[in-house]
N, C-alpha and C positions, 0 to 999 in steps of 0.2 A: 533476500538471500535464498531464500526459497524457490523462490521464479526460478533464478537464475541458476540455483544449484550451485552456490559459490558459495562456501561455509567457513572463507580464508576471516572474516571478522566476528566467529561466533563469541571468542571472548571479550570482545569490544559490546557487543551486546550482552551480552550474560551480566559482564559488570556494570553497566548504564542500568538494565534492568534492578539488580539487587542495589546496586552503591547509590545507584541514583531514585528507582521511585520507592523503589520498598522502604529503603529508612528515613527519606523525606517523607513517606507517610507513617510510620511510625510514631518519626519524631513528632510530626502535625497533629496528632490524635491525644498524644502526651502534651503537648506544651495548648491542646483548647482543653483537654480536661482540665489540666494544671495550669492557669494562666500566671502564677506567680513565677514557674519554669521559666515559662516565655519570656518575661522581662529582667532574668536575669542575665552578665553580663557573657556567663558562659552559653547562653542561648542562641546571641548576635553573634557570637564570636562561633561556635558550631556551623552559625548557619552560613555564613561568611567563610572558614575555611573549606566548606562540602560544594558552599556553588563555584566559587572558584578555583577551585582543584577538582573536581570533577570531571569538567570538561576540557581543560590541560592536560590531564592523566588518559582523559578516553583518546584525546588527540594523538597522545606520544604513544600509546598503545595500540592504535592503528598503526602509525606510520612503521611502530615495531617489527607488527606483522606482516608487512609488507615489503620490509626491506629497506628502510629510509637511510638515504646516506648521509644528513644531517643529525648525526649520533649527538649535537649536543642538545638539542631542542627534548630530542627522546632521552638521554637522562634527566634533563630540566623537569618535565612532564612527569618521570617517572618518580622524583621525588616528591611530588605534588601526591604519590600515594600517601605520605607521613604526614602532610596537612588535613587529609581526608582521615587518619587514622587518631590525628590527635583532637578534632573538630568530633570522632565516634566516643572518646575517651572524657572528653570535654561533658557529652550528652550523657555520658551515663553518671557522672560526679553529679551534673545539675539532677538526674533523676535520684539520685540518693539522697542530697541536700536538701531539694527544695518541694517534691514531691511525699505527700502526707495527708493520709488520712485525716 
């Protein structure tokens, strides 16, 4: 983007960055300190709704920005925010639950 001077995808990046490595590594730093986290069901289930709506969500998210005239793929996509939101809500239950000193 930079090269090019074409900043039409900063929010496709911006959210890869934060939705994608930041809380992947968060959640990773939590569930090796806590490996009881990790095997629990809301864990799999986290990690399962974040990889696969992530990159549906980024996908529909570009085509957004750019104009896409397949509007249904880009709402498809854009619901895929609510599995990435419910998979964030999932992590935080299992960090209450099962995370203990």
């Amino acid at each position: 983007m930079s090269q090019a001077h074409d900043y039409t995808l900063i929010g496709v990046h911006v959210h890869i960055n934060l939705i994608g490595w930041v809380s992947f590594a968060l959640a990773a730093v939590i569930y090796k300190l806590y490996p009881n986290a990790a095997k629990s069901w809301m864990a799999k289930t986290h990690f399962w709704l974040h990889t696969i709506g992530l990159p549906l969500m980024m996908y529909a998210l570009a085509q957004y920005i750019q104009g896409a005239e397949f509007a249904g793929f880009v709402a498809f996509g854009m619901m895929m925010s609510y599995a990435i939101i419910l998979g964030v809500i999932l992590f935080v239950i299992n960090v209450f639950v099962n995370v203990r000193d």
